[in-house]
N, C-alpha and C positions, 0 to 999 in steps of 0.2 A: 813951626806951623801953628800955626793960631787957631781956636776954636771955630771960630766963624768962616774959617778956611778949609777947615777938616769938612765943613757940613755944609760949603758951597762943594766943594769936592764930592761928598757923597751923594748929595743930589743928581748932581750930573751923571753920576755913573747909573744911580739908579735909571733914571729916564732915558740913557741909552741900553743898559739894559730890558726895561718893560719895551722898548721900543723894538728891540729885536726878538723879543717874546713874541709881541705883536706880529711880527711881521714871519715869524716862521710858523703861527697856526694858523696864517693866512696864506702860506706856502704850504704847508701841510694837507690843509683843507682842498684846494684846485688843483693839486696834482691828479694827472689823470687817472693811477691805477688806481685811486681812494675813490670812484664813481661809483663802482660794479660794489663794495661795502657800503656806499649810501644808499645805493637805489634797493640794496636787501635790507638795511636798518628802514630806510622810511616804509617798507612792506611787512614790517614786522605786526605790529598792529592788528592786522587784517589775517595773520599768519592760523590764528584758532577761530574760524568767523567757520560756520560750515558751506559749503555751494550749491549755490542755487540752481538746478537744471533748467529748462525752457516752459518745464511745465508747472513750476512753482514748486517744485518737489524737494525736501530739502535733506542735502546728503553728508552725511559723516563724516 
């Protein structure tokens, strides 16, 4: 096997490996039960904010 053969080889694997990297955090990500941990990570933020009553009144 030849230099330039060994490093068209690694290439290739590489790129089908990032390819299935890719494609399983994109499998990861849209699986359903992972919703219900997004929708509390994107409310985290807001998570120390105090609330505000009706009457402008602001509570701990």
């Amino acid at each position: 096997m030849t230099f330039e053969q060994f490093i068209f080889d690694a290439r290739s694997v590489v790129t089908v490996l990032s390819f299935l990297t890719f494609a399983g955090i994109v499998w990861w990500t849209y699986i359903a039960h992972r919703r219900t941990d997004f929708d509390a990570a994107a409310n985290l933020p807001f998570a120390d904010e105090p609330a505000i009553d009706t009457a402008g009144e602001k509570h701990v």
